[in-house]
SEFI-250937 format. One record per residue (C-alpha): residue number from 1; residue in three letters; y, z, x. Coordinates in steps of 0.2 Angstrom, whole numbers, plus 5000, padded with zeros to 4 digits. Layout:
N
<rodren NUM "ALA" <Y Z X>> ...
END
This chain:
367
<rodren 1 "UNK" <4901 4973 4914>> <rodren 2 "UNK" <4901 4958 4925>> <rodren 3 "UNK" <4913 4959 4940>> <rodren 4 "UNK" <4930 4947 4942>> <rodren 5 "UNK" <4926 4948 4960>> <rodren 6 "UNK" <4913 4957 4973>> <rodren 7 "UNK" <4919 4966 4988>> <rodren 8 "UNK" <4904 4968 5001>> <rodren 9 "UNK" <4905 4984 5010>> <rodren 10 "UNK" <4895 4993 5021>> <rodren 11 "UNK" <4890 5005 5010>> <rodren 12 "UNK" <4890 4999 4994>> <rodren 13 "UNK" <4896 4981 4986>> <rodren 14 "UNK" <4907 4986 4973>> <rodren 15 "UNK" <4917 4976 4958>> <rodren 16 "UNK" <4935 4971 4955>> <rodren 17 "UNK" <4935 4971 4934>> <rodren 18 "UNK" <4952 4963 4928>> <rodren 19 "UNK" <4948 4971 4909>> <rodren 20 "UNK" <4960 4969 4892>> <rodren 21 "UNK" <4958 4986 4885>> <rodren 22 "UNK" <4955 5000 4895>> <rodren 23 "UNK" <4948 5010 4883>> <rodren 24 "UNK" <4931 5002 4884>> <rodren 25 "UNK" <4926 5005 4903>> <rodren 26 "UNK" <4935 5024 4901>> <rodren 27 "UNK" <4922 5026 4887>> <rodren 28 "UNK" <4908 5021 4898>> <rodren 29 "UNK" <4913 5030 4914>> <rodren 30 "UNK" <4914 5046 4903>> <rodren 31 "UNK" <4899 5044 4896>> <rodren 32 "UNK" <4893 5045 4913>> <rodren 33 "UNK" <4897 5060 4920>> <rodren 34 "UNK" <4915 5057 4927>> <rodren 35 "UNK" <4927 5069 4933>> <rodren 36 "UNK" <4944 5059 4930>> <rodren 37 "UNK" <4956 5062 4944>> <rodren 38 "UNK" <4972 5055 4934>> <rodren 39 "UNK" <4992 5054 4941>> <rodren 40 "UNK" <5002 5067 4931>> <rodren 41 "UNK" <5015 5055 4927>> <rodren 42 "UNK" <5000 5045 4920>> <rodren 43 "UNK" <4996 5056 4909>> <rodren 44 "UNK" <5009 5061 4900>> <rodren 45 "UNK" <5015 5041 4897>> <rodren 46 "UNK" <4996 5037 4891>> <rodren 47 "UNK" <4989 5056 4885>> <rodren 48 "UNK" <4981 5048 4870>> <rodren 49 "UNK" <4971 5034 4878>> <rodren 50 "UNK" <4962 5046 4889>> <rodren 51 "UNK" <4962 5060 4878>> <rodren 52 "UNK" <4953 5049 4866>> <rodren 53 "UNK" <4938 5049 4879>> <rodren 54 "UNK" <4941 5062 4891>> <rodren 55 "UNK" <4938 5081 4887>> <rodren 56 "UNK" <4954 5090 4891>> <rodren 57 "UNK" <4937 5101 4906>> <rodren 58 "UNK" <4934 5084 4914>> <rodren 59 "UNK" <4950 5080 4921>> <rodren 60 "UNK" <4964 5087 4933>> <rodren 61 "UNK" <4982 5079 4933>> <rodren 62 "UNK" <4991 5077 4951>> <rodren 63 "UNK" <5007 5073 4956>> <rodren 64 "UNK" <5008 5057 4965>> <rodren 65 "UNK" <5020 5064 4980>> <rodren 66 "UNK" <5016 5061 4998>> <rodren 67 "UNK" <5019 5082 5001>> <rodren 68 "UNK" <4999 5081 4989>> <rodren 69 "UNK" <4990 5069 5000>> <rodren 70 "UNK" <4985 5084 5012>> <rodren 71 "UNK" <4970 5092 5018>> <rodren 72 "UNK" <4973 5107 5007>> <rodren 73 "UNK" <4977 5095 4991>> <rodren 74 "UNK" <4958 5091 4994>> <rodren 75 "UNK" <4950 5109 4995>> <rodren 76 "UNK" <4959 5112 4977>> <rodren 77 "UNK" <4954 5098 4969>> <rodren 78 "UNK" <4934 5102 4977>> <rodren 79 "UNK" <4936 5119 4972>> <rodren 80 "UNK" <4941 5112 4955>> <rodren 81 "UNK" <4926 5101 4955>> <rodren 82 "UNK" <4915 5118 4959>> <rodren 83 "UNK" <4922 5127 4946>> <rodren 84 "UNK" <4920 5113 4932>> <rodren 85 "UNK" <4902 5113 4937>> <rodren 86 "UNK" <4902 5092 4945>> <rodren 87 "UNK" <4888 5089 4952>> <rodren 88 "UNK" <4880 5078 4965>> <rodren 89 "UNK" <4875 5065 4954>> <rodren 90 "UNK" <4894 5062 4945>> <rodren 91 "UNK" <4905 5053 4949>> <rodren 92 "UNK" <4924 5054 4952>> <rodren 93 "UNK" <4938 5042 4944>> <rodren 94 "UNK" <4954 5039 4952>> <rodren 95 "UNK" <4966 5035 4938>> <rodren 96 "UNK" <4985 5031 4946>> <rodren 97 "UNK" <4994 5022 4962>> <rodren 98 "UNK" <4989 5025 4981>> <rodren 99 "UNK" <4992 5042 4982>> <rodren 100 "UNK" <4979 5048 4967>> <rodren 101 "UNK" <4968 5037 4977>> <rodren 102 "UNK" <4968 5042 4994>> <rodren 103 "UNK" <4966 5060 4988>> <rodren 104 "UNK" <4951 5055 4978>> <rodren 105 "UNK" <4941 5045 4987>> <rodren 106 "UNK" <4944 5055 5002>> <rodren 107 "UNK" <4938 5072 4992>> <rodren 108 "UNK" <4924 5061 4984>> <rodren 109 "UNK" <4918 5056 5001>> <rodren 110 "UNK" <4916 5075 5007>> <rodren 111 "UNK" <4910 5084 4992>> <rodren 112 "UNK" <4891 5086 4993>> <rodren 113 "UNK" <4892 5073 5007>> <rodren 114 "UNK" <4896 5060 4996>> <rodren 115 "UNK" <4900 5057 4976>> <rodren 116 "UNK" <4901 5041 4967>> <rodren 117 "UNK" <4921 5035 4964>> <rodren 118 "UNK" <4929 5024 4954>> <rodren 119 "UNK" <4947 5018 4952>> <rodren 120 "UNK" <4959 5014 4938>> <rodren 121 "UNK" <4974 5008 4948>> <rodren 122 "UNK" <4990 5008 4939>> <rodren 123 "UNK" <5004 5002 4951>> <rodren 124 "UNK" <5006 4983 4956>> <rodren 125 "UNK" <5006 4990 4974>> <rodren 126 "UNK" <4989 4999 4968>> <rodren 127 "UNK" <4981 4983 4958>> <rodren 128 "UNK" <4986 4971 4973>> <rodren 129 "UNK" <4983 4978 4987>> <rodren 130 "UNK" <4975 4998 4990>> <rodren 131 "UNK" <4961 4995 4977>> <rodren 132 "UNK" <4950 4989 4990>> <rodren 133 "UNK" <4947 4991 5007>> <rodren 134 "UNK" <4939 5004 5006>> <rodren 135 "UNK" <4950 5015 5017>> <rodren 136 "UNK" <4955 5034 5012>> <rodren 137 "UNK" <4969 5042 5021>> <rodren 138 "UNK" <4975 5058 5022>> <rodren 139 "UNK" <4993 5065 5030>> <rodren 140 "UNK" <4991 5079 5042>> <rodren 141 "UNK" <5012 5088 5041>> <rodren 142 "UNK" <5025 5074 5046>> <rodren 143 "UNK" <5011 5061 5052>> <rodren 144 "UNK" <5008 5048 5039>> <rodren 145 "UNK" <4987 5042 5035>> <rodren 146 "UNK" <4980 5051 5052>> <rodren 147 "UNK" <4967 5056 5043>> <rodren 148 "UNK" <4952 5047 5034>> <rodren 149 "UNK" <4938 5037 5033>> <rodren 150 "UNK" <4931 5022 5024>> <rodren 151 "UNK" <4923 5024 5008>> <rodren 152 "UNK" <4921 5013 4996>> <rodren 153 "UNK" <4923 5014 4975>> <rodren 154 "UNK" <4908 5008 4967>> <rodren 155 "UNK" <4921 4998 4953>> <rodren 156 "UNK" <4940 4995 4951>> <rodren 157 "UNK" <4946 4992 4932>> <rodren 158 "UNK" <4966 4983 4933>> <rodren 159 "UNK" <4974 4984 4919>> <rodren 160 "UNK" <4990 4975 4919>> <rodren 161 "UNK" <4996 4984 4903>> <rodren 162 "UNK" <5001 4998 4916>> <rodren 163 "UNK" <5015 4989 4924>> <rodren 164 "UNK" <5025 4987 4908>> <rodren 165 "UNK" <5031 5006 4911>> <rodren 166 "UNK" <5035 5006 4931>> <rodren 167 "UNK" <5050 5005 4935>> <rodren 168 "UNK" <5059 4989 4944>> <rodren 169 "UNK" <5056 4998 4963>> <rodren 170 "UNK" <5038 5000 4957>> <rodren 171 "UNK" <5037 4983 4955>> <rodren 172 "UNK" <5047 4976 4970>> <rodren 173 "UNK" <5037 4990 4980>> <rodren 174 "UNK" <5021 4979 4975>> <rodren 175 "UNK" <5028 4962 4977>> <rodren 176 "UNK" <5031 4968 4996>> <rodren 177 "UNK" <5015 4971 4999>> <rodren 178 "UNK" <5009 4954 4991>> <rodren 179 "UNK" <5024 4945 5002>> <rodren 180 "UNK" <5014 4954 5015>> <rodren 181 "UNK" <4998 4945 5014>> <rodren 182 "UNK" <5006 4928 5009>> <rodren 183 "UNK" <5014 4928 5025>> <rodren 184 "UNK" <4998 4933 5033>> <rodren 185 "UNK" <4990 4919 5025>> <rodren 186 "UNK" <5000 4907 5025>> <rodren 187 "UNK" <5000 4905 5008>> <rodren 188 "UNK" <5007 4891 4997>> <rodren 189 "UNK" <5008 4906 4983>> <rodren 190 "UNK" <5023 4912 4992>> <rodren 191 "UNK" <5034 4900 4986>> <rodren 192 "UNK" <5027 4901 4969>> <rodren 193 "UNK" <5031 4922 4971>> <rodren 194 "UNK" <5047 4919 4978>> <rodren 195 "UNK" <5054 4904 4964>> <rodren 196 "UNK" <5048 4917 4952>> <rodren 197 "UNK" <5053 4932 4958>> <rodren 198 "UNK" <5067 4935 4945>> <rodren 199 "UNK" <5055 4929 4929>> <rodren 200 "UNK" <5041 4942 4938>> <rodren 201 "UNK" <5052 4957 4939>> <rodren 202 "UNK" <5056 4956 4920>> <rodren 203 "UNK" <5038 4950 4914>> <rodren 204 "UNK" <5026 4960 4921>> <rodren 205 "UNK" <5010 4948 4912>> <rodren 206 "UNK" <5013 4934 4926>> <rodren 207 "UNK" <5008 4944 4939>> <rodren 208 "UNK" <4991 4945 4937>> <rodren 209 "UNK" <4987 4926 4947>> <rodren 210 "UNK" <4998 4935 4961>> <rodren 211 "UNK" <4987 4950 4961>> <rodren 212 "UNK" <4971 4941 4961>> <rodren 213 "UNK" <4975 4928 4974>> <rodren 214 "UNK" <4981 4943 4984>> <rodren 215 "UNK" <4966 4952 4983>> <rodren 216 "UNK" <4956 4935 4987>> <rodren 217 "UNK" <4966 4934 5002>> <rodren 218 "UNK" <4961 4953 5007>> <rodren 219 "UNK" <4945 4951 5004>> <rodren 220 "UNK" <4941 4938 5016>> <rodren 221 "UNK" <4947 4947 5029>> <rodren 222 "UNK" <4940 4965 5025>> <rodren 223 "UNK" <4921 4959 5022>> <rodren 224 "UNK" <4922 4952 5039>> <rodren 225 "UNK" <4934 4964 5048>> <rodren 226 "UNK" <4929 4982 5035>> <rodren 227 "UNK" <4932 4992 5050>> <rodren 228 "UNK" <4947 4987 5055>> <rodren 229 "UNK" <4943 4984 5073>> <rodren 230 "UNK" <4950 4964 5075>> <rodren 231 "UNK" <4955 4951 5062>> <rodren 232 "UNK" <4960 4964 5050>> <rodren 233 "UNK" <4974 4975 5062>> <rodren 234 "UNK" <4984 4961 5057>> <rodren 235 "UNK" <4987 4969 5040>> <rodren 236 "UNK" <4996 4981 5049>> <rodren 237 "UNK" <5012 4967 5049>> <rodren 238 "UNK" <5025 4978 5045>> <rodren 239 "UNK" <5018 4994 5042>> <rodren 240 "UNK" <5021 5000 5058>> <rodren 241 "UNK" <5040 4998 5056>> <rodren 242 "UNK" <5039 5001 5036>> <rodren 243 "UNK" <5030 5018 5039>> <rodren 244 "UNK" <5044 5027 5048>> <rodren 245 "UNK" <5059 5018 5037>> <rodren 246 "UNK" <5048 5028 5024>> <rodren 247 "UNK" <5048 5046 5036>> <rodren 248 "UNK" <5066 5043 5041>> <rodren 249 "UNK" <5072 5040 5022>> <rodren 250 "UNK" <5065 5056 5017>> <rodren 251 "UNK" <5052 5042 5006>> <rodren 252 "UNK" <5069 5039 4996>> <rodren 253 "UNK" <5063 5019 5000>> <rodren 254 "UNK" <5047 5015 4993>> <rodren 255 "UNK" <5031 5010 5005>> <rodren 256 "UNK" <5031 4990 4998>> <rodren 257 "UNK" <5049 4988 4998>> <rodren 258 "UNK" <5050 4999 5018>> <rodren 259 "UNK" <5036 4986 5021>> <rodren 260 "UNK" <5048 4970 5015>> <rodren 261 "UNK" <5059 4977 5028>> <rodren 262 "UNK" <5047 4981 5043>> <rodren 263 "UNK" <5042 4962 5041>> <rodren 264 "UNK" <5057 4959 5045>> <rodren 265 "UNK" <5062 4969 5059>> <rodren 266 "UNK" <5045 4964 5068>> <rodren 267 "UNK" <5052 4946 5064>> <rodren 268 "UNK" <5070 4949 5073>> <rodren 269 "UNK" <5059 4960 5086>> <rodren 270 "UNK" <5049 4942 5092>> <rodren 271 "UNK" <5064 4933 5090>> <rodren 272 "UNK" <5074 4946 5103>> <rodren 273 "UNK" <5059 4942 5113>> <rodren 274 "UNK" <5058 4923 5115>> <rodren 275 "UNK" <5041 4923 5102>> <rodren 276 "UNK" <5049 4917 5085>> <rodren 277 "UNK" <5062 4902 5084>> <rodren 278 "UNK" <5078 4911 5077>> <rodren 279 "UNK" <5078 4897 5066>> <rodren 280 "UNK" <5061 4905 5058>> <rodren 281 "UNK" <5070 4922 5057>> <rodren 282 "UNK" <5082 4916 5048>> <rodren 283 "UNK" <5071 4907 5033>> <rodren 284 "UNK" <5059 4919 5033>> <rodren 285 "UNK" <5076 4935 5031>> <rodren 286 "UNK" <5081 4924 5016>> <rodren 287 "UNK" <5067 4926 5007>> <rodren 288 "UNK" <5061 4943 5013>> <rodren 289 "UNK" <5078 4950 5007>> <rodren 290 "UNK" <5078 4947 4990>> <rodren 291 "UNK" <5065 4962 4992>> <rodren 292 "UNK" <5074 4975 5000>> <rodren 293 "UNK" <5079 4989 4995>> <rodren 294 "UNK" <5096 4994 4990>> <rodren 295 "UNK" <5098 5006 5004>> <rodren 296 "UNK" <5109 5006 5017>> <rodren 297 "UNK" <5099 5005 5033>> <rodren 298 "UNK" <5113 5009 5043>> <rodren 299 "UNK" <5114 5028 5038>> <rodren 300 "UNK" <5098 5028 5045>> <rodren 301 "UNK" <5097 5041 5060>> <rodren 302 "UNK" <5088 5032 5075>> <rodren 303 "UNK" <5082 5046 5083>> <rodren 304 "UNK" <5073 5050 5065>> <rodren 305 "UNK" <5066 5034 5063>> <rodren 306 "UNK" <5061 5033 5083>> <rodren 307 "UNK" <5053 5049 5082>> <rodren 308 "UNK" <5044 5043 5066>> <rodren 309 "UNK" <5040 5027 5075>> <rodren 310 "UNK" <5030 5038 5091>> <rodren 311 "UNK" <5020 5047 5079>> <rodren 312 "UNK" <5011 5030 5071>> <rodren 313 "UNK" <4992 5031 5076>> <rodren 314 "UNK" <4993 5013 5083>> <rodren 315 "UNK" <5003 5020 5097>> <rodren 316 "UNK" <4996 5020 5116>> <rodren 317 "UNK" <5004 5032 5127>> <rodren 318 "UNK" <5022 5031 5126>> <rodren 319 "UNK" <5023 5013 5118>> <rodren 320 "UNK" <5025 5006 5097>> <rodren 321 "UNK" <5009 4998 5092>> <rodren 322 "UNK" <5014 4983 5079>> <rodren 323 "UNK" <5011 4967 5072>> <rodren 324 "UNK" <5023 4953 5077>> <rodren 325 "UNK" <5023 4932 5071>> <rodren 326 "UNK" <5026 4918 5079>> <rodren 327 "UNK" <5029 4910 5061>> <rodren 328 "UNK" <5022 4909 5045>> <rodren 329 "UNK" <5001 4914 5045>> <rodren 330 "UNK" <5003 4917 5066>> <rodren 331 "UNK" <5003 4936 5070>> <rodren 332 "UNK" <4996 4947 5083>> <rodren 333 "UNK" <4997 4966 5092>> <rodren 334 "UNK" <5011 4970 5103>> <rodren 335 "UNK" <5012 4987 5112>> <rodren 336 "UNK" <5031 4988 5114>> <rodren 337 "UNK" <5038 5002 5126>> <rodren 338 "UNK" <5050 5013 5117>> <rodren 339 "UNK" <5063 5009 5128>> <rodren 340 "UNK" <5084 5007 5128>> <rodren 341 "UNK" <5083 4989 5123>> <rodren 342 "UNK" <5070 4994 5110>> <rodren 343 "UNK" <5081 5007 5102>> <rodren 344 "UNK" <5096 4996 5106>> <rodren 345 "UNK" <5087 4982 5092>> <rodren 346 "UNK" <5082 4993 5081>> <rodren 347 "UNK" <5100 4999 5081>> <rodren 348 "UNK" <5106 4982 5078>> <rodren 349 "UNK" <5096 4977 5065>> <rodren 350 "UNK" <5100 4993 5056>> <rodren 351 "UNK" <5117 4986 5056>> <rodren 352 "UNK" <5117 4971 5053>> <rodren 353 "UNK" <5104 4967 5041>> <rodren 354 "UNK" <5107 4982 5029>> <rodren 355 "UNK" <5107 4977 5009>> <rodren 356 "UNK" <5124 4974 5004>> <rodren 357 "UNK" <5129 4967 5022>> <rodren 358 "UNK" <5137 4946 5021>> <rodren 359 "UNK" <5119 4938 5017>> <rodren 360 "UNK" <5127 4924 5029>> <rodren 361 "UNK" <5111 4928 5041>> <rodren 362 "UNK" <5116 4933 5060>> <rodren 363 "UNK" <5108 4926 5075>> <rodren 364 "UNK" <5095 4936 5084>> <rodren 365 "UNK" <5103 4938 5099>> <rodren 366 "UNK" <5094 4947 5111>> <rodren 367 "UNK" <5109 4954 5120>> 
END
């Protein structure tokens, strides 16, 4: 099957296959001697399109909860693998969102020293954005993706058919993370997203240009940059903020949509700091709110979220490793000292920009 697009990798090239029916690559991975990894909630929506092709001893259902993306999540799915008699020369096949394929490619890249993966991803957040890169990670007890490597699938099959049974937050999760590398590029897509973005939410179909030109966007930075050592930190635009909204909130905010928001607080963080006009701020928070989620960020315990925040693997001694903007496609690393006037913005923003609060956008004042 020819590919849509190639991802060069160190290891292996590998191709993104944008495929109408499903059913026809599942056939041809089974036949292959695949051990299909598959997102329980998955399986029960879609049981009988894998169990048309799948033997009921080649798969092993997980749920895709952060508590499973651990260390020990990885020994039972090996000793699984053992036990089911996978060899060297199978392969694995992620089927699910980030979660399934974290835990799988991380496993795959440590059984035998090395197994064959491939994903099926079935979120937007998947499909736009996770699906390559070729980065696994691993949480080790309350610290988010400290552990991983970079190990490459050798394919990736989307099938939109799958987001027509997400839910809406699904949805808005993966639109943040597109917004994400719009803004990164600068892209002229973002006003297409965004003048869409009611039409997108109801008809899931018209996402795939979004997904694709998000990938394209990715991939020129990560066959330049794979190892995440320059060009491609600058992905980490809101992550850093977005990952501990997620620890703080117990995950009761979804990582695209605490992403939406981490933009945005790096964003009121450069404009506290004399780096982004708050004229910017307040264009860019009109559009980047439409995207929150409906969570009240002032119930948020600073201390939590703080504590969350000194955990982040960016970090440098006592001071927040993030990605801040100047504008629109101008981003770069800040090490930020954890200080008062830190917490004190944090706390402000909390307040003031919370969904539900007058959308009449506040001035950044760095008081």
């Amino acid at each position: 099957m020819k590919a849509d697009l190639t991802i060069r990798s160190h290891l292996r090239d590998y191709g993104v296959h944008f495929v109408g029916e499903l059913a026809v690559p599942l056939r041809e991975l089974a036949d292959g001697h695949a051990f299909f990894v598959i997102d329980a909630l998955v399986w029960r929506t879609y049981a009988p399109v894998f169990q048309a092709v799948v033997g009921e001893d080649r798969l092993l259902t997980i749920e895709a909860v952060e508590t499973n993306k651990t260390l020990d999540k990885c020994r039972e799915i090996i000793e699984t693998l053992v036990d089911r008699r996978v060899r060297r020369g199978d392969r694995l096949v992620a089927v699910g969102g980030g979660i399934i394929q974290d835990v799988t490619a991380f496993t795959a890249s440590i059984t035998y020293r090395g197994i064959e993966w491939s994903f099926v991803p079935t979120t937007l957040l998947a499909q736009a954005d996770s699906c390559i890169g070729s980065k696994t990670s691993i949480n080790l007890g309350d610290r988010k993706n400290l552990v991983g490597n970079f190990y490459p699938p050798s394919d990736v099959y989307i099938d939109t058919g799958f987001l027509e049974s997400l839910s809406v937050d699904d949805i808005k999760s993966g639109i943040g993370e597109i917004l994400h590398y719009y803004i990164y590029a600068n892209d002229d897509a973002l006003d297409d997203l965004l003048g869409d973005y009611a039409t997108l939410i109801r008809d899931r179909g018209l996402l795939s240009t979004h997904i694709r030109r998000s990938l394209e966007i990715k991939r020129s930075v990560i066959e330049a940059d794979e190892f995440d050592r320059g060009e491609r930190n600058k992905f980490n635009y809101g992550h850093t903020f977005g990952h501990a909204l997620e620890s703080a909130t117990g995950y009761a905010v979804k990582h695209g949509q605490a992403v939406t928001v981490g933009m945005d607080l790096a964003n009121y963080m450069s404009t506290t700091m004399g780096l982004m006009s708050d004229e910017r701020f307040q264009d860019l928070h009109r559009r980047l709110s439409v995207n929150f989620p409906e969570y009240d960020l002032a119930t948020i315990d600073l201390e939590a979220y703080c504590e969350a925040l000194s955990k982040d693997k960016k970090n440098m001694g006592d001071n927040v490793g993030c990605i801040l903007a100047q504008d629109v496609g101008i981003l770069f690393k800040r090490q930020l000292p954890m200080d008062e006037t830190f917490r004190e913005t944090v706390r402000r923003y909390f307040l003031e920009f919370s969904p539900g609060k007058d959308r009449d956008v506040r001035r950044a004042d760095p008081r």
